[in-house]
C-alpha distance (Angstrom), angle and dihedral (degrees) to the residues before:
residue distance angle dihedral
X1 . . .
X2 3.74 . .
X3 4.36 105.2 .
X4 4.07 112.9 -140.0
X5 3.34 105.7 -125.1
X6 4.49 122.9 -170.6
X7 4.13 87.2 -151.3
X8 3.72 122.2 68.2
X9 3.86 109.5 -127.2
X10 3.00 90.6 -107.5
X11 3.36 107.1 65.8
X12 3.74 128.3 101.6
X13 3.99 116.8 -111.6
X14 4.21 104.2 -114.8
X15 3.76 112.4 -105.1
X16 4.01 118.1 -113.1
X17 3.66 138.4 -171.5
X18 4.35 117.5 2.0
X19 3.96 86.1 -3.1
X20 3.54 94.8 55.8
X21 3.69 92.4 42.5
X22 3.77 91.8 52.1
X23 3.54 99.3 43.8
X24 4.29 85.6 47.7
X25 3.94 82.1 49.9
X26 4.12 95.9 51.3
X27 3.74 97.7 37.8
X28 3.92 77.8 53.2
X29 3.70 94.2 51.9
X30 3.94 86.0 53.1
X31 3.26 95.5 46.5
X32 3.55 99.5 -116.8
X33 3.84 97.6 138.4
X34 3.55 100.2 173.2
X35 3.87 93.9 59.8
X36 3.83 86.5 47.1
X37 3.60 94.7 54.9
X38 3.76 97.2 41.8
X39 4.60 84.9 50.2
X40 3.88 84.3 41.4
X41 3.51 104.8 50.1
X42 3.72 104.9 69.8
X43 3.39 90.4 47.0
X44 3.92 94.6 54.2
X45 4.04 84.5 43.2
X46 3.91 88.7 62.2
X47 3.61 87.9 45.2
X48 3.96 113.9 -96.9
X49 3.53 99.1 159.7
X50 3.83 95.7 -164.2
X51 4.37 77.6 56.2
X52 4.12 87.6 41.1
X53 4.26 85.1 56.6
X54 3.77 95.2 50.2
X55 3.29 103.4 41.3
X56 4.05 83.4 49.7
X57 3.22 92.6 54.9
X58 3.71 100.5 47.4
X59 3.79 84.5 51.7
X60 3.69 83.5 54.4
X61 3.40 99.5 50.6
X62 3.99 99.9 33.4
X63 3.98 91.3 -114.5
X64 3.90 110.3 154.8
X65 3.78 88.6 -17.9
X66 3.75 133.2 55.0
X67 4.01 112.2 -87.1
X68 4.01 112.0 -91.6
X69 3.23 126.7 161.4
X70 3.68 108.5 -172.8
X71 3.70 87.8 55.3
X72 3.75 85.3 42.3
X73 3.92 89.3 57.8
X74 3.91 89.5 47.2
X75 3.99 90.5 56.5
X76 3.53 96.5 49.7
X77 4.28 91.6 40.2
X78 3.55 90.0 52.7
X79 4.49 88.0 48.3
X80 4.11 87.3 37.6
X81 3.88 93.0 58.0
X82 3.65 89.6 58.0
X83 3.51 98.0 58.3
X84 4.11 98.0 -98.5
X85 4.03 101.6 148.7
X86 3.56 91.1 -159.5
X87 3.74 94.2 62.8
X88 3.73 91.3 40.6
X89 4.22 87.5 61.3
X90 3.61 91.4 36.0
X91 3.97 93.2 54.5
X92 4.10 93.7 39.0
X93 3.86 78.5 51.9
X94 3.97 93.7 53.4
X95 3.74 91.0 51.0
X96 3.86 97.1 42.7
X97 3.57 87.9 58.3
X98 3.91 90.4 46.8
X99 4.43 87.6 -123.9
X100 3.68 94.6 129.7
């Protein structure tokens, strides 16, 4: 019996957890932002703050998405609550500068 499958065999399983993370961090290093975001984003949906800060600031900044603020603001809220400092600044520095 043949199994359906929505991925073509081909395709390569998506990374999770550290690998993802990593991979988000390299493609950052290159400068690739759009592969960053698209590692980094699952990550920072299941609540990485350290992933929940960069993806906020690439929605800040318009790196590998288009520039938002207000989802910018949610991003680094969501890392802020959970203690990250470097979301904290980032999101006092969205309001100070009346973006979100």
């Amino acid at each position: 019996m043949k199994r359906f499958s929505f991925f073509s065999p081909s395709a390569e399983p998506a990374l999770s957890g550290q690998a993802a993370i990593d991979a988000g961090l390299e493609a950052i290093g290159k400068g690739d932002y759009a592969a960053a975001f698209q590692s980094l984003l699952p990550e920072a949906e299941r609540g990485h703050k350290i992933c929940q800060g960069l993806i906020g600031k690439m929605c800040e900044e318009g790196n590998g998405t288009a520039r938002n603020y207000v989802g910018a603001a949610r991003w680094h809220q969501r890392a802020a609550a959970q203690g990250y400092a470097a979301a904290q600044v980032a999101l006092g520095v969205l309001y100070q500068k009346a973006k979100a």
